[in-house]
C-alpha positions in Angstrom: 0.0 0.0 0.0 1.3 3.7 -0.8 1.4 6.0 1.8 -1.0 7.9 -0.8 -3.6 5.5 -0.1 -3.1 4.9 3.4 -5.9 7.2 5.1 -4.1 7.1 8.5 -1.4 9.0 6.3 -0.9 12.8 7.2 -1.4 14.8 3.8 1.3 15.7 1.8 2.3 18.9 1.1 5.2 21.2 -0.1 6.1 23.8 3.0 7.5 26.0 0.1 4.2 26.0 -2.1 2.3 26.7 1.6 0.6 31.0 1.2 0.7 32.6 5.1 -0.5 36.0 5.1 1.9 38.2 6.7 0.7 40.3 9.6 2.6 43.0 11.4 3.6 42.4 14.8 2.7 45.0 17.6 4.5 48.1 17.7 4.9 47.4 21.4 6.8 44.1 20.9 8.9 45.3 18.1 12.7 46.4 18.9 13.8 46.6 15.1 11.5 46.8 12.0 8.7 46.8 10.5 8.5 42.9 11.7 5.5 40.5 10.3 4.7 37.1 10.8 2.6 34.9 9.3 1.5 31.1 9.6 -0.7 28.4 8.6 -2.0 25.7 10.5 -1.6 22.6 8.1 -3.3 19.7 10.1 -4.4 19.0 13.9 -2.8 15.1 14.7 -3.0 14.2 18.3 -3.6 17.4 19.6 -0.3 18.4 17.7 -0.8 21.6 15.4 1.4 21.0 12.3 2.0 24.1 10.6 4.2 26.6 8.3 5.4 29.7 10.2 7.4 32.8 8.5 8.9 35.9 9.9 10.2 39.0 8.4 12.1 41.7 9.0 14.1 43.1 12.3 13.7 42.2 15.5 11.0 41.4 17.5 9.5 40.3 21.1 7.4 37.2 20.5 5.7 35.2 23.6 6.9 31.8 22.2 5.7 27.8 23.3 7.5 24.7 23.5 7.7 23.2 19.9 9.8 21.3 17.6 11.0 23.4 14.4 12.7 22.4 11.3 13.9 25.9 9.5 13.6 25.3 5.6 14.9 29.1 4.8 16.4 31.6 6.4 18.3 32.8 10.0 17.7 34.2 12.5 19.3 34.5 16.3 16.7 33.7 19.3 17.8 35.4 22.5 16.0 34.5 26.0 15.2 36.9 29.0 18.6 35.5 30.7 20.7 36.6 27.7 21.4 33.1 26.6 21.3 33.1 22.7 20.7 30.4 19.7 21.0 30.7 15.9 19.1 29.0 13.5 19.5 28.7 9.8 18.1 26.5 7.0 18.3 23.1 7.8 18.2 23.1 11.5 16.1 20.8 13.8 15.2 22.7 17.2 13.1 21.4 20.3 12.4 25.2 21.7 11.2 25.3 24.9 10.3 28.7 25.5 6.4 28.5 27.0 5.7 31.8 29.1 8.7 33.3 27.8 9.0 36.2 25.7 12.0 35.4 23.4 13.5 38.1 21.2 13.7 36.9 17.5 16.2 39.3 15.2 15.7 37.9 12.0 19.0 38.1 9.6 17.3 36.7 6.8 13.6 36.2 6.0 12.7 32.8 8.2 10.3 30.0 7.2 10.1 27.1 9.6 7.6 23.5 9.6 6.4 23.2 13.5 5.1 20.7 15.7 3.1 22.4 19.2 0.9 21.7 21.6 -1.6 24.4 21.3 -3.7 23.0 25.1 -0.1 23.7 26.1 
């Protein structure tokens, strides 16, 4: 049996062919801009939102959750309330945990990430 044909099978999609409407982020929360976001939630499995997420432009305060990430374009460097800092780029698999904490996002190059979170979280 193809995974095609399987109905148990998550549909498959290209994360590159994926539209998200960008929507500026609020003036309050940005540090270096404009900044916009925009995602799409591509299927609900197991209480697990699946989605495409992209972020442009500066830097920005963004109250983040615990999710797994894969980053198919871009970079960007993700700084914590304690200092501590990561950078991501294309290809990079991240397990964030970051509930109740506003991270600082300064985007370097135009970001678009596949992630896997817990929205009863």
């Amino acid at each position: 049996m193809s995974i095609e044909s399987n109905p148990d099978a998550l549909p498959k999609v290209n994360a590159f062919d994926i539209e998200v409407e960008m929507i500026g982020l609020p003036e309050e929360d940005v540090v270096a801009g404009p900044a916009a976001e925009g995602w799409k939630v591509l299927h609900q499995w197991r209480g697990i939102d699946i989605g495409v997420h992209s972020f442009a432009g500066g830097a920005a305060y963004y109250e983040d959750t615990d999710q797994v990430f894969v980053i198919l374009a871009g970079s960007a460097t993700v700084t914590w309330p304690d200092g501590s800092m990561l950078d991501v780029g294309a290809g990079d698999v991240v397990a964030l945990k970051a509930t109740g904490s506003k991270l600082k996002w300064t985007i370097h190059e135009t970001l678009r990430k596949v992630y896997l979170y817990s929205p009863g979280e």
